[in-house]
C-alpha positions in Angstrom: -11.2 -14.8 18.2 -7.6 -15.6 19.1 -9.0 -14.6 22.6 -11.6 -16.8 23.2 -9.6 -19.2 21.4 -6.9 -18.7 24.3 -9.4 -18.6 27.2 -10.5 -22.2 26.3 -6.7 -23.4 25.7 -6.7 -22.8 29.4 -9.8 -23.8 30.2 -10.0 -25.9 34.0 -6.0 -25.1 34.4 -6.3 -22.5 36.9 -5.5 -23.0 40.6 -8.6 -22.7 42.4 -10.1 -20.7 39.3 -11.9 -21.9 36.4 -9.0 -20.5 34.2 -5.5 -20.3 34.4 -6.5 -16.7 33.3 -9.3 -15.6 35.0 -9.0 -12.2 33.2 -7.9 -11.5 29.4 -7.2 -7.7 28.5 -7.1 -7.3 24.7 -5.9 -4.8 22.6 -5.4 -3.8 19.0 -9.1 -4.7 18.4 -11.4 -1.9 16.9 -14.7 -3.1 18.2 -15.3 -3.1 22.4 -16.7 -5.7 23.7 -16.8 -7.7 27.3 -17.2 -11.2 27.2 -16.9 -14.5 29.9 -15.7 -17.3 27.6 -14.2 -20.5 29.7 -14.1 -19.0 33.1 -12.4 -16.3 32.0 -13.3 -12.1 31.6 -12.2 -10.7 28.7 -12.4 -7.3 28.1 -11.4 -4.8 24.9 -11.8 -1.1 25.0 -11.9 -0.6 21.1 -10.1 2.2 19.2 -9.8 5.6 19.5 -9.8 5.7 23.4 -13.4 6.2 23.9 -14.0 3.9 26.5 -12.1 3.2 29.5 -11.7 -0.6 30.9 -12.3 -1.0 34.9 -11.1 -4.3 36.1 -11.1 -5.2 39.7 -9.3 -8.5 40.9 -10.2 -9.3 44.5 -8.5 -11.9 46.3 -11.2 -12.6 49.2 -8.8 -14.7 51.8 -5.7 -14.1 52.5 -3.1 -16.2 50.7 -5.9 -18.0 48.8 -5.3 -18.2 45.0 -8.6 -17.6 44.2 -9.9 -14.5 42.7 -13.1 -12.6 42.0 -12.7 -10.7 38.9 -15.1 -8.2 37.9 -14.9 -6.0 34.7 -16.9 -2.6 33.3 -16.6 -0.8 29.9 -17.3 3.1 30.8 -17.4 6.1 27.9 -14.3 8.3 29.1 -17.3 11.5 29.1 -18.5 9.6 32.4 -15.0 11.3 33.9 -14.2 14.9 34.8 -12.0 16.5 32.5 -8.5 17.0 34.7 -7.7 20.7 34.0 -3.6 20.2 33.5 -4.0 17.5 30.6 -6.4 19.8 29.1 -4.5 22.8 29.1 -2.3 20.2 26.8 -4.4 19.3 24.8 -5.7 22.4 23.9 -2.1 23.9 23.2 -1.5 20.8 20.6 -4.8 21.0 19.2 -4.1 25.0 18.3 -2.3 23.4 15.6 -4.9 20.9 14.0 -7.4 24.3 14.1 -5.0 25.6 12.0 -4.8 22.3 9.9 -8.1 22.7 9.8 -8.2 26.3 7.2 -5.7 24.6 5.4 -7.7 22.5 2.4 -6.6 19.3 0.3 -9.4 19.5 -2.6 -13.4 20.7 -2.9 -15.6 18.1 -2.0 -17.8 17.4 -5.0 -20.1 14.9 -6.0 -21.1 11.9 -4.0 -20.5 12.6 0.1 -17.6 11.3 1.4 -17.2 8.4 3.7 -15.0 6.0 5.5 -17.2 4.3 7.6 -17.2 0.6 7.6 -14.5 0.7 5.3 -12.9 -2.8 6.7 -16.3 -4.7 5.0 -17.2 -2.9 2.2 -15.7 -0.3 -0.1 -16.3 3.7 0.5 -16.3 7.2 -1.2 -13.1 8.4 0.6 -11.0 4.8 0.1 -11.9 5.5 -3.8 -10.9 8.9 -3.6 -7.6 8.5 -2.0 -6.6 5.4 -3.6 -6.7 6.6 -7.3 -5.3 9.9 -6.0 -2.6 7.7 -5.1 -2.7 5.3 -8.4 -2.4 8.8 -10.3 0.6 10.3 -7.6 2.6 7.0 -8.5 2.1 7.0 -11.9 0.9 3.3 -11.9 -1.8 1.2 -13.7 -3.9 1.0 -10.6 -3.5 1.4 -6.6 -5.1 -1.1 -3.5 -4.9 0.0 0.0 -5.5 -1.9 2.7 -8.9 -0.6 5.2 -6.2 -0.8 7.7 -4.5 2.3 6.6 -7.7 4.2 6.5 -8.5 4.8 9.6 -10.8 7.8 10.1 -14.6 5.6 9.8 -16.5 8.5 9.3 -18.9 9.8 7.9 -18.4 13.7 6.5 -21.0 15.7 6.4 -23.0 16.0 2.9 -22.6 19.7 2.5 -18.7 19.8 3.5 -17.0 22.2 1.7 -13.0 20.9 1.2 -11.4 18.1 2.3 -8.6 19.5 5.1 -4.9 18.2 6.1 -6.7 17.8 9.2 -8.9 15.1 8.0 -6.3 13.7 6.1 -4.2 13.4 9.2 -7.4 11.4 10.9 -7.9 8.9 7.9 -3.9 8.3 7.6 -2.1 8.7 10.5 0.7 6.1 9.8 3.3 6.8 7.2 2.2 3.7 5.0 5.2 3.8 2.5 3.8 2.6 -1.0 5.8 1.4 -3.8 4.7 0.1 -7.4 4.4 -3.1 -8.4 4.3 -5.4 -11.8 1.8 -7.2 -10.4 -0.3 -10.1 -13.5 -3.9 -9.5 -13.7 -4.1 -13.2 -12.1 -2.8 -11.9 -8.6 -4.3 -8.7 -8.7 -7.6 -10.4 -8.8 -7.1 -13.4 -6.4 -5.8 -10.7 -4.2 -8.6 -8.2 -4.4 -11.0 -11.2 -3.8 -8.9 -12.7 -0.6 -9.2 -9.9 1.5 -13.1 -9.0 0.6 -14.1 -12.4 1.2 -14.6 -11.9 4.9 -17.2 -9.3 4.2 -19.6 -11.8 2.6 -19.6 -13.9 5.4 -22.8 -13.7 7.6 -22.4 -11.3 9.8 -19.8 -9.5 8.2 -16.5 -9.8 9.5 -14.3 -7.0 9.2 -10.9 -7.1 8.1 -7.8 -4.4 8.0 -6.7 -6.5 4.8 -9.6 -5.6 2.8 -8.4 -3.5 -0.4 -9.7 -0.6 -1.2 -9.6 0.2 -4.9 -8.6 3.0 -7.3 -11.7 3.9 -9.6 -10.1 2.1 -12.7 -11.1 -1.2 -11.2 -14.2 -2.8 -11.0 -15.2 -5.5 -8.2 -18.6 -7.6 -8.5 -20.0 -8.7 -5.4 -22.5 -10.9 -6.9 -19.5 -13.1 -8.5 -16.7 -11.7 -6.0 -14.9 -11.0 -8.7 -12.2 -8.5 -9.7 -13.8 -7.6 -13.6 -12.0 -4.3 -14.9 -8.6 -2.7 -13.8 -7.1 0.0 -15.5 -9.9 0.9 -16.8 -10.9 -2.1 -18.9 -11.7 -5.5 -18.5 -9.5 -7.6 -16.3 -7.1 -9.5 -18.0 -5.2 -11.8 -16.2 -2.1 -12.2 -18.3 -1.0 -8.8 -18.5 0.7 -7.3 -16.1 -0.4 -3.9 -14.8 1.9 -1.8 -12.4 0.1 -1.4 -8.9 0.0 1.1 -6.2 0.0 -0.8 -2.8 2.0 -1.1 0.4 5.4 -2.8 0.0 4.8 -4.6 3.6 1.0 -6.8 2.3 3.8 -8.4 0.1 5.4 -9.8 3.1 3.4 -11.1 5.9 1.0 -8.1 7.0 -2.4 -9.3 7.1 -1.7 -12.4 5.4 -2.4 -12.0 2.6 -2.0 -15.2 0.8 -2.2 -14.6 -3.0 0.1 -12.1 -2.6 2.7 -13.5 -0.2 3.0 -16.8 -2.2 3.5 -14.4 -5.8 5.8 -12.4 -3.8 7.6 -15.2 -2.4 8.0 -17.1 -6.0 9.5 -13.9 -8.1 11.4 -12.2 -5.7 14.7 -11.9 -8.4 11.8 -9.5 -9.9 12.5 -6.8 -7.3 15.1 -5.6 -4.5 13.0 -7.3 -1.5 15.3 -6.1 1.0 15.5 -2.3 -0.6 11.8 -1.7 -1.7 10.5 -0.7 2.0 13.2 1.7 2.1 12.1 3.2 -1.3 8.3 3.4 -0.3 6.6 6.7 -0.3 4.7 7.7 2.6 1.0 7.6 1.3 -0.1 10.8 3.6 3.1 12.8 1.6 1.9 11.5 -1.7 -1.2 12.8 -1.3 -0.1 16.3 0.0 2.0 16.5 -3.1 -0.5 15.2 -5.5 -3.3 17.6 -4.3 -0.9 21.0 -3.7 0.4 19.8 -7.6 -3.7 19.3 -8.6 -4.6 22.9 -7.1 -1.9 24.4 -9.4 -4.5 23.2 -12.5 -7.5 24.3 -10.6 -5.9 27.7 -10.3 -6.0 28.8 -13.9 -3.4 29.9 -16.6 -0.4 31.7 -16.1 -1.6 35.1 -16.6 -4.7 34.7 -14.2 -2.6 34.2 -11.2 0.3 36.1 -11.7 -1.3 40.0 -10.6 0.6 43.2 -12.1 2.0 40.7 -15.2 5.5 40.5 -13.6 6.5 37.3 -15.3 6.5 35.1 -12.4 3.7 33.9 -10.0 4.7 34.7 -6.0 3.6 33.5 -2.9 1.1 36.7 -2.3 -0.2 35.3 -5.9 -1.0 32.2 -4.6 -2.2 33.1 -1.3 -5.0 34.7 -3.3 -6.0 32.7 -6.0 -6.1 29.9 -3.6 -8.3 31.3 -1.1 -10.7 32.2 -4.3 -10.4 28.9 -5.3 -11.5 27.3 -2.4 -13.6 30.2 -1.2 -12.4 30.9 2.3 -9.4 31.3 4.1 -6.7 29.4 3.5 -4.0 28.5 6.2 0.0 28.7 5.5 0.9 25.9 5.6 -1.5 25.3 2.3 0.0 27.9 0.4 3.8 26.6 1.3 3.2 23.1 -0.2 1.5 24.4 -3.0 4.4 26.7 -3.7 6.9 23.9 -3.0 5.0 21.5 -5.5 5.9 23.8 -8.2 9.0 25.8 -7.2 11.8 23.5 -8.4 14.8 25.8 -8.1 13.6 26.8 -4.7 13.8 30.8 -5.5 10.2 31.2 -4.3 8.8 32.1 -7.3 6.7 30.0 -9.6 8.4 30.8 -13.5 6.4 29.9 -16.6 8.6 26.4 -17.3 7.7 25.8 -13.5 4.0 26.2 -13.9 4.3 23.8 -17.1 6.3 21.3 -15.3 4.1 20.8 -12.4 0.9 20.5 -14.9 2.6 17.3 -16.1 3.0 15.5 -13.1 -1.1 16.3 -12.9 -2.9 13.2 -13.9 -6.3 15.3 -14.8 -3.9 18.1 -16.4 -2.2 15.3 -19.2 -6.2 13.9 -19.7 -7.2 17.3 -20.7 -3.4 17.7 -23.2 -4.8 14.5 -24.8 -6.8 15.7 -27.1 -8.0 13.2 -29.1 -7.8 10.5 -26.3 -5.6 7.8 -27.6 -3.5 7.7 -24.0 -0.5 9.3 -25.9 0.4 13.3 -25.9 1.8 14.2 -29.2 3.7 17.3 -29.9 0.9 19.6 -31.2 -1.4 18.3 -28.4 0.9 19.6 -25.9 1.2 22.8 -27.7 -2.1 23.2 -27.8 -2.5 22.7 -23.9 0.4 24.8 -23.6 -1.3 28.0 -25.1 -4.4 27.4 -23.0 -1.7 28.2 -19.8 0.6 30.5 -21.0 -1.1 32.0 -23.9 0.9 32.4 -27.6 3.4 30.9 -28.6 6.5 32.6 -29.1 10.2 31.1 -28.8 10.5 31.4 -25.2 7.4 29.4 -24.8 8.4 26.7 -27.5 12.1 26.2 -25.8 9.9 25.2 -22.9 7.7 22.6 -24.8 11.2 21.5 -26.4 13.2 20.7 -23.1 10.1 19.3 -21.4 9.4 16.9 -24.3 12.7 16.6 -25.1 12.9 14.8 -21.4 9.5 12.9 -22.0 10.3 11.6 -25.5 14.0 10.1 -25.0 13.3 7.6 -27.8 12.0 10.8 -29.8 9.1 9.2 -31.5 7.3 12.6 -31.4 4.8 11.0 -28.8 5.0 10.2 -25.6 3.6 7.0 -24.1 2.1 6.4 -20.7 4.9 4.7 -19.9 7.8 7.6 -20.6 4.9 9.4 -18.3 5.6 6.7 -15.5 9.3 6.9 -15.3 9.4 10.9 -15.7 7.5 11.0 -13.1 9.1 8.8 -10.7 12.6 10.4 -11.4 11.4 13.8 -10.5 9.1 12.2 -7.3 10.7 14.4 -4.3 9.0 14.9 -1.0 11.4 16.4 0.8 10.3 19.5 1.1 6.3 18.3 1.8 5.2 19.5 4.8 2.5 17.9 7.2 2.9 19.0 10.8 2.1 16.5 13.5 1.2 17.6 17.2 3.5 15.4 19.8 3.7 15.8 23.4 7.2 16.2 24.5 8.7 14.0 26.9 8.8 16.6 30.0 4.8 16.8 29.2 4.5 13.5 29.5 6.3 13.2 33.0 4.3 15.9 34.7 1.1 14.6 33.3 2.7 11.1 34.6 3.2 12.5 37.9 -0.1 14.3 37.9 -2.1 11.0 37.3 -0.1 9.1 40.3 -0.3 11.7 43.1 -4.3 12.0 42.5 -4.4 8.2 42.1 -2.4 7.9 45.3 -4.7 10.5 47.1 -8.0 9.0 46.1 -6.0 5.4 48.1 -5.6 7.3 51.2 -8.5 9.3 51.1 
């Protein structure tokens, strides 16, 4: 739109052209498209370079100011392969095969999906998000579509979901804080940035939220209903999973810029981008953490009863878990998600530890469902993982409560779950490898490109 809007700004101003600019190349757009709008071309390649834009300006008299423009959108298959980027490629990419045998969680239930997710709301946005809103401890979580980036659709019978694939949905580090956000702005939020998607067509829009599972959107009403699991109210105010930057300018997001803007003595605005968490590091932690739970009781990973649950241990329960394979890099996060004193071996107070930073782990300790672990439900859930109780278990459940209950109510509240959890949030030792060309690659590819360039001019 700002495009055409700038083609016909310009519109009779060129010299012996229709436009001032007789050709428009766009960027940042995710759809292709090639369009003449007020005498000028304008052309967009999309995302994901899968197309390739071929513009020709021709100047047909020598020292005349007029031009003929001609443009062409071609799939980059139509072009042979040049054998010195692909020998690149195909080094860097040895890494993503292995990122590939290295799984996040089992794909169960409905298929996963990303497509389309600028316009309406998908499998995979739910999934992350509230893996997210549990990570951060929070109410509830949004994410803009723009940070989800893979638009696929996974196949129905996919086994796990990889780092690979995580690496394709979030590519950017899209730091996340929480927020006390009222129920009013939450909504009028959620609504702002879905409201292009009822438009007819659809427009889409890397504003629009995608939602933890604990909130409920209407489309026949557009209307934010539940969050948190219940019915919206929009007095309270819920703490929120989202990206610090939505707050301040990205995407425009009005409800939230103009709340923002009126309560910043509510929070450090010039700290909290620093203190975001990277949402793809979240997510490694959160799932390595989650496999931990899936894995079994103490006992049932640790082989030859040594006391202590090792690397090897891990490497095997894991690749029973997930029923194939698993890749290093897997089983040191995992590890690391648990090993707190850094000795590489996973202790019983360890194994307990890490269960409580587990969203699904403190649902199943709550016994009788009331949102609040008392002390004989935690006993209870600690038995189930290490067996008996005797006074080396107990000391355990003491310190760890003791650290959870600091008002020592002989409960602890969702809220003494929140701020436990955030003071012992570290993902420094969270490993996601990228795959980067170095800068002498670069160059000789450079170099490559302009010497056949220059021989196809001559030849």
């Amino acid at each position: 739109a700002l495009d055409r809007a700038f083609a016909e700004q310009f519109k009779g101003a060129g010299v012996d052209n229709d436009n001032a600019f007789p050709l428009i190349i766009g960027a940042h757009d995710h759809e292709p498209y090639e369009e003449h709008v007020a005498g000028a071309h304008i052309l967009k390649t999309g995302s994901d370079a899968k197309n390739v834009g071929i513009c020709d300006v021709v100047w047909p008299d020598k020292g005349s100011k007029k031009v003929e423009v001609t443009t062409k959108l071609e799939p980059v298959t139509s072009f042979d392969e040049d054998p010195d980027v692909k020998a690149i490629v195909e080094k860097h990419q040895s890494v993503l095969k292995e990122l590939d045998t290295a799984p996040l969680f089992l794909c169960e239930g409905e298929p996963l999906t990303s497509k389309d997710n600028r316009v309406q709301q998908t499998s995979l946005g739910t999934k992350l998000v509230s893996s997210l809103r549990d990570a951060l401890g929070s109410d509830c979580c949004v994410l803009n579509a723009g940070s989800i980036r893979g638009n696929k659709d996974y196949e129905a019978d996919k086994k796990y979901f990889t780092y690979n694939d995580l690496k394709t949905e979030v590519p950017f580090d899209s730091e996340m804080v929480v927020m006390p956000l009222p129920g009013r702005v939450l909504a009028e939020t959620v609504k702002f940035t879905r409201a292009k998607s009822f438009l007819d067509p659809p427009e889409s829009f890397g504003g629009y939220m995608q939602i933890s599972d604990d909130m409920v959107f209407d489309n026949a009403t557009q209307t934010l209903t539940h969050a948190a699991g219940e019915p919206l109210d929009p007095d309270r105010v819920y703490t929120v999973g989202l990206r610090f930057i939505v707050m301040t300018g990205v995407d425009d997001i009005l409800p939230l810029m103009e709340w923002a803007n009126a309560n910043k003595h509510l929070f450090p605005t010039d700290a909290c981008e620093e203190m975001g968490r990277p949402a793809k590091l979240v997510l490694v932690d959160y799932f390595s953490k989650a496999i931990w739970y899936q894995m079994g009781a103490f006992s049932e990973i640790d082989e030859g009863k040594k006391g202590f649950i090792s690397r090897e241990d891990v490497f095997k329960r894991a690749e029973s878990h997930f029923g194939s394979a698993v890749a290093k890099i897997c089983v040191d996060n995992i590890m690391r998600a648990a090993d707190v004193n850094k000795d590489g071996m996973i202790s019983q107070e360890e194994l307990m530890r890490v269960h409580f930073m587990n969203a699904w782990a403190r649902k199943d300790m709550d016994l009788n469902k009331d949102g609040m672990l008392d002390r004989g439900e935690v006993e209870e859930f600690t038995k189930k993982i290490l067996g008996e109780l005797g006074e080396k278990e107990s000391n355990i459940i003491d310190r760890i409560f003791a650290e959870l209950d600091k008002e020592q109510k002989g409960r602890v509240e969702p809220r003494a779950v929140e701020a436990w959890i955030g003071s012992n949030f570290n993902l420094e030792s969270v490993a996601v490898p990228g795959q980067m060309l170095d800068r002498g690659e670069i160059n000789a590819v450079r170099t490559r490109l302009k010497e056949n360039s220059e021989k196809e001019a001559k030849g």
